[in-house]
C-alpha positions as CSV (number, residue, x, y, z in Angstrom):
1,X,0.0,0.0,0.0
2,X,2.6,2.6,0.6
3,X,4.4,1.7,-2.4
4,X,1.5,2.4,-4.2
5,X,1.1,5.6,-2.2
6,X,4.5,6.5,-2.8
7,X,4.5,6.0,-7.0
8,X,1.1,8.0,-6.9
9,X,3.0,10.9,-4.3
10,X,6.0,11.1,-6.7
11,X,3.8,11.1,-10.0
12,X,2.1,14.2,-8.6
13,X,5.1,15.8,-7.6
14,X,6.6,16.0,-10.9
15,X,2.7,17.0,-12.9
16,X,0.8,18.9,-10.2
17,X,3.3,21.7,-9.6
18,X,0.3,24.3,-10.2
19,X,-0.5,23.1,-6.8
20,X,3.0,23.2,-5.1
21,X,2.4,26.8,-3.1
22,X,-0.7,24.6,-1.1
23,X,3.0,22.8,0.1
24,X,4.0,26.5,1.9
25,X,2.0,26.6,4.9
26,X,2.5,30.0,6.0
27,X,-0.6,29.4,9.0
28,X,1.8,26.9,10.5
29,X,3.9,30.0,11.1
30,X,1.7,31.3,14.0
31,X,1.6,28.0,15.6
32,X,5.3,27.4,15.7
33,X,5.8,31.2,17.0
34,X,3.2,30.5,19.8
35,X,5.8,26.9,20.4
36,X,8.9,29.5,20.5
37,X,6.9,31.8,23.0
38,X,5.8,29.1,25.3
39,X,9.7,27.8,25.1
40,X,10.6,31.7,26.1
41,X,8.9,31.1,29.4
42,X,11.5,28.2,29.9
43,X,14.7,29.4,29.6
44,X,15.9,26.9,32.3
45,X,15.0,23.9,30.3
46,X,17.6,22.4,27.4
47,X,15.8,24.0,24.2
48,X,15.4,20.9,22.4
49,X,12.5,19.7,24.9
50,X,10.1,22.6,23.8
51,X,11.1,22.2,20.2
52,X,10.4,18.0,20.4
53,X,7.2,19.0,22.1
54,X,6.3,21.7,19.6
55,X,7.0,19.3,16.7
56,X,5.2,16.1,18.7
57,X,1.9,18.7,19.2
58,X,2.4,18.7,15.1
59,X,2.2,15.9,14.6
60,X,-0.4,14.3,16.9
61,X,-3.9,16.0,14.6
62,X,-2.0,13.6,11.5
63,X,-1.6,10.7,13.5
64,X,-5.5,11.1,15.1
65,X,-6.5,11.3,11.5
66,X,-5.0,8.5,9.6
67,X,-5.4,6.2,12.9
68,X,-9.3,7.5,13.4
69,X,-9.8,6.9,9.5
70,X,-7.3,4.5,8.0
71,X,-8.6,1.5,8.4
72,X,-12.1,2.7,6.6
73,X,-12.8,1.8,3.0
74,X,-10.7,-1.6,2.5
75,X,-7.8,0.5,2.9
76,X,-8.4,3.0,0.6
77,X,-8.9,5.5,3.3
78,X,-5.7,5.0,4.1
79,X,-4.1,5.3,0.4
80,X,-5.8,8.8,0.0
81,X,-4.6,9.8,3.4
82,X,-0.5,8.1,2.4
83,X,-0.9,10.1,-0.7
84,X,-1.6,13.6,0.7
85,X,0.3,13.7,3.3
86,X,3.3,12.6,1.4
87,X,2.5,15.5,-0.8
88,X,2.7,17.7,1.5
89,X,5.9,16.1,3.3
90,X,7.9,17.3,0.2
91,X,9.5,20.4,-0.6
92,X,8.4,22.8,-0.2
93,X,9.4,23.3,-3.4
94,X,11.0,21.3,-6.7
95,X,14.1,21.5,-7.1
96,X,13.8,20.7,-10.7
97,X,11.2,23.6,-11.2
98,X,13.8,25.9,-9.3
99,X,16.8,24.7,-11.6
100,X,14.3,25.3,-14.7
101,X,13.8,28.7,-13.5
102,X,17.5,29.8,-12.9
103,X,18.7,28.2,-16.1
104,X,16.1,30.8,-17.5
105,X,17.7,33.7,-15.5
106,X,21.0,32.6,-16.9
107,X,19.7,32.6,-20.6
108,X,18.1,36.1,-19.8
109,X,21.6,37.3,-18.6
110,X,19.8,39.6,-16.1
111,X,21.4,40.3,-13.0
112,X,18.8,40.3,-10.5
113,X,16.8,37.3,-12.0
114,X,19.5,35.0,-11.7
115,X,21.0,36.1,-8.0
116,X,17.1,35.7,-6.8
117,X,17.0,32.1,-8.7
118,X,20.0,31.2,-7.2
119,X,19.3,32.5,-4.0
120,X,15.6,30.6,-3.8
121,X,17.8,27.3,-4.4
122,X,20.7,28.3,-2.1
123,X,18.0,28.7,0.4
124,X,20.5,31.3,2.0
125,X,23.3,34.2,0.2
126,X,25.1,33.5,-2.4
127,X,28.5,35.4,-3.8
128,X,28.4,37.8,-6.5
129,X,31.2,36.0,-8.7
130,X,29.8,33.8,-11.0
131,X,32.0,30.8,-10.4
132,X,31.4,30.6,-7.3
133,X,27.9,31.1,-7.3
134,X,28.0,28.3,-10.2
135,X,29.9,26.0,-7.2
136,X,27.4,27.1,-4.4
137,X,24.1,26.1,-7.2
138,X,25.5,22.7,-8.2
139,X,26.1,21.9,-4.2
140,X,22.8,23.5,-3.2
141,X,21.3,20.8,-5.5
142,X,22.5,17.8,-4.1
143,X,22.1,19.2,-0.7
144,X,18.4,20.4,-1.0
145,X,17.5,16.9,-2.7
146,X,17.7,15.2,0.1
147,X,16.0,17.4,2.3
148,X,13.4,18.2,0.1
149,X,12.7,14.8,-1.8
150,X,15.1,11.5,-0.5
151,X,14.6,12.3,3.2
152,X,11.1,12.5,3.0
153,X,10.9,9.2,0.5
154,X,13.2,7.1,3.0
155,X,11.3,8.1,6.1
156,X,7.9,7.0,4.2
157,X,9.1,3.9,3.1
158,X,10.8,3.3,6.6
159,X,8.2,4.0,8.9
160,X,5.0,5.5,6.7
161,X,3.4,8.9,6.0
162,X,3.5,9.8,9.8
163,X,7.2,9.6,10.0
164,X,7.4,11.5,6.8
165,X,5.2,14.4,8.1
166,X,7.2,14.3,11.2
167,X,10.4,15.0,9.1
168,X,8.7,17.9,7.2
169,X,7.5,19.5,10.4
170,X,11.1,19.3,11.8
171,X,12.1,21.5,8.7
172,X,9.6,23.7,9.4
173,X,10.2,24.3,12.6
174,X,14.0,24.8,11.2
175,X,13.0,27.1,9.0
176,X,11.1,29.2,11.1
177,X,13.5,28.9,13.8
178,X,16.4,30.3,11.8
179,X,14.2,33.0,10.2
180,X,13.2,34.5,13.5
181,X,17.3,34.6,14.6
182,X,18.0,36.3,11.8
183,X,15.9,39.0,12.1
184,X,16.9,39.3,15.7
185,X,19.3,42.4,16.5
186,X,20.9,40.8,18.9
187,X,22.9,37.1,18.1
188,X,22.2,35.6,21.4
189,X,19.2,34.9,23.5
190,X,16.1,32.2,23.0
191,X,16.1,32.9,19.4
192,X,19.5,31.2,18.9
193,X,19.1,28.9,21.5
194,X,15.9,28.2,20.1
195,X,17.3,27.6,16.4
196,X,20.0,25.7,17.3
197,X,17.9,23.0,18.7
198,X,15.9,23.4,15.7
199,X,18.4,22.4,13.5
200,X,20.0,19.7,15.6
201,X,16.8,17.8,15.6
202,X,15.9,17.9,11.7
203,X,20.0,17.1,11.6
204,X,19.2,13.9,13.5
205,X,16.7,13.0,11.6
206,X,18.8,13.6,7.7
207,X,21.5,12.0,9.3
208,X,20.8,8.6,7.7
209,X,18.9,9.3,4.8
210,X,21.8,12.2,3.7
211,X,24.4,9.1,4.0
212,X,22.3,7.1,2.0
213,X,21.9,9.8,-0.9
214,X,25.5,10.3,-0.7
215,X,26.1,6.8,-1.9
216,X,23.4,7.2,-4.2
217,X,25.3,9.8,-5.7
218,X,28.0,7.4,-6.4
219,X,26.1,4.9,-8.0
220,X,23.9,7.1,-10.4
221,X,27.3,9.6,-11.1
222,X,30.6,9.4,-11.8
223,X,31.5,6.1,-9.1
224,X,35.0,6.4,-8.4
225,X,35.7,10.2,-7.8
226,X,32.9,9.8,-5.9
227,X,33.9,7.2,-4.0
228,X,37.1,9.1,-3.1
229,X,35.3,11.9,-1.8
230,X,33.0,9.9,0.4
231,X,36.2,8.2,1.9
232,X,38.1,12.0,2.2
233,X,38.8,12.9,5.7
234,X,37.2,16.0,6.6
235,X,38.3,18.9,8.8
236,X,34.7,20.0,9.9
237,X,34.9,17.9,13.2
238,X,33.6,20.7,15.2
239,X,30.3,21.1,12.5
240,X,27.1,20.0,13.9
241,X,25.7,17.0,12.6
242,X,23.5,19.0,10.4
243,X,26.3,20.9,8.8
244,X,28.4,17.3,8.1
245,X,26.0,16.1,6.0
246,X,25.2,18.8,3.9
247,X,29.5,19.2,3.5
248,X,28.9,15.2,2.9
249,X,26.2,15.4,0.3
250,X,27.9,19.0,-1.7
251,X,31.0,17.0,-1.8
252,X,30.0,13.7,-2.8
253,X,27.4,15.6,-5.3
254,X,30.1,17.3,-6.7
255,X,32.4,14.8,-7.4
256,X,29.7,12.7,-9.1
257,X,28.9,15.3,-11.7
258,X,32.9,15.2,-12.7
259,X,32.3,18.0,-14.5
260,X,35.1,19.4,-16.4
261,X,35.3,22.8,-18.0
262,X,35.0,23.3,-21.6
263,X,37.4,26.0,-23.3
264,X,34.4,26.9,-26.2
265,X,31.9,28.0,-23.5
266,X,31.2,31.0,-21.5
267,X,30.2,30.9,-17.6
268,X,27.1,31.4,-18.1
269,X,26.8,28.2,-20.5
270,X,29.2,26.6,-17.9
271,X,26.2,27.1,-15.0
272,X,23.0,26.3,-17.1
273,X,25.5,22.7,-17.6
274,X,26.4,22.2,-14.3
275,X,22.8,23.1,-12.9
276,X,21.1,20.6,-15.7
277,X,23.6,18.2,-14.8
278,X,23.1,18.1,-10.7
279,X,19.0,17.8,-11.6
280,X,19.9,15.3,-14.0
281,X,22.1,13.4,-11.3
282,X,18.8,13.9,-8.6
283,X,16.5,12.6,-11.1
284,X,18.7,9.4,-11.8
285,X,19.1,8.3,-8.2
286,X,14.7,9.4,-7.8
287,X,14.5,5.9,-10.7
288,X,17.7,3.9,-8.8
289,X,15.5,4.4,-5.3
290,X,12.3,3.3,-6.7
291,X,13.4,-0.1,-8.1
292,X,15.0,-0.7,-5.0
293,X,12.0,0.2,-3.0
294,X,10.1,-1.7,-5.4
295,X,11.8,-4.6,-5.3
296,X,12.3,-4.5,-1.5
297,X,8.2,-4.4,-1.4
298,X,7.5,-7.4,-3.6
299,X,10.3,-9.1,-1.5
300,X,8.2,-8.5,1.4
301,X,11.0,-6.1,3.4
302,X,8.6,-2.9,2.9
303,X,4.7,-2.4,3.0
């Protein structure tokens, strides 16, 4: 049943993107703020028990729902309620629609267009050089992918829609979180507190399923300078573990495109490739994950 879910879930992610700003939310934004000024009166407790709280008082109407209603209809109940919720567990938005829409910019060769594309798929700043900012789009790729698309898929298939809405509303709260610190005048206080025990949750929870995508990268890219990149050493011991595996996933990503420069082409030819080619890289593991989750369900390992 939940592969069936899931094919149906991914079919209207890639068709039904007229529908993809439902996947915002922006009334969940009141809620979480009311979570952050309950955990204000707190300030003695460690932050992350208001923000598991705030995320477990999320989740609970879901839960009451498909447990209330699931088992209505033969089953099909349940199906409807698999497929909507995984819909909106990902994203928010398509990467692949983004990378469309900045290759665009990039053809327009207007400024502004293409530092707002690149910003929207950075999902923070990004540098004014071009090469650079070419770098920090093909990264951004392979690290929103997972938080966006593989995370949500592995934590569906693992555990079922719940876990996957529980993983969206940790990024939420994330989101939220590190919008309100940044807007803050001053660096320290609740809202950092708050934020970093935003992002260390959600980090928990990508831990695995940003490990997995990393091989994946390997598999559906070029294998062996990925491989060498997985088995680097790293310097960012003192990262948190949300900040490891997006360095794990840009540089795995990146060395699985192996792209090389071309002398006949300019840089803005050089980042329309290089963002084609990261979505092209995404889209290849989406096929190499749903043969394996297809074969692990007729195998009996999956629902």
């Amino acid at each position: 049943m939940n592969l069936i879910a899931l094919l149906i879930g991914l079919a209207i992610e890639r068709l039904a993107t007229q529908l993809f700003h439902w996947r915002r939310m922006r009334w969940m934004d009141r809620i979480i703020d009311a979570g952050f000024r309950l955990a204000d009166r707190l300030p003695t407790w460690p932050a992350i028990i208001p923000v598991v709280l705030l995320a477990v008082f999320l989740v609970l109407p879901i839960a009451a729902v498909i447990w209330f209603l699931g088992d209505t209809l033969a089953g099909f109940t349940y199906l409807l309620l698999a497929v909507v919720v995984l819909f909106f567990s990902l994203g928010p938005h398509d990467i692949g629609e983004q990378v469309g829409e900045y290759c665009r910019a990039l053809e327009s060769d207007e400024p502004d267009p293409i530092h707002n594309a690149a910003k929207a798929i950075v999902e923070g700043d990004v540098p004014e050089d071009a090469r650079e900012r070419t770098n920090f789009v093909e990264a951004a790729v392979c690290v929103q992918a997972n938080n966006r698309l593989f995370a949500v898929v592995f934590w569906f298939v693992v555990l079922g829609p719940l876990a996957a809405w529980a993983y969206r509303v940790t990024d939420l709260i994330r989101r939220r979180a590190v919008f309100n610190a940044a807007r803050e005048e001053q660096t320290a206080g609740n809202s950092e507190r708050i934020r970093d025990a935003a992002v260390m949750l959600h980090g928990w929870l990508a831990w695995i399923p940003a490990r997995l995508t990393a091989i994946g990268y390997a598999a559906a890219g070029h294998m062996d300078d990925a491989i060498a990149a997985l088995r680097a050493p790293t310097e960012d011991l003192d990262a948190s573990t949300s900040e490891r595996s997006e360095n794990l996933l840009a540089r795995v990503g990146i060395a699985a495109l192996a792209l090389q420069d071309r002398p006949d082409e300019t840089s803005l030819e050089r980042a329309i490739r290089g963002a084609q080619a990261a979505n092209h890289l995404v889209f290849k593991l989406l096929l190499i994950w749903a043969v394996i989750i297809a074969a692990m369900t007729l195998y009996g390992f999956t629902q």
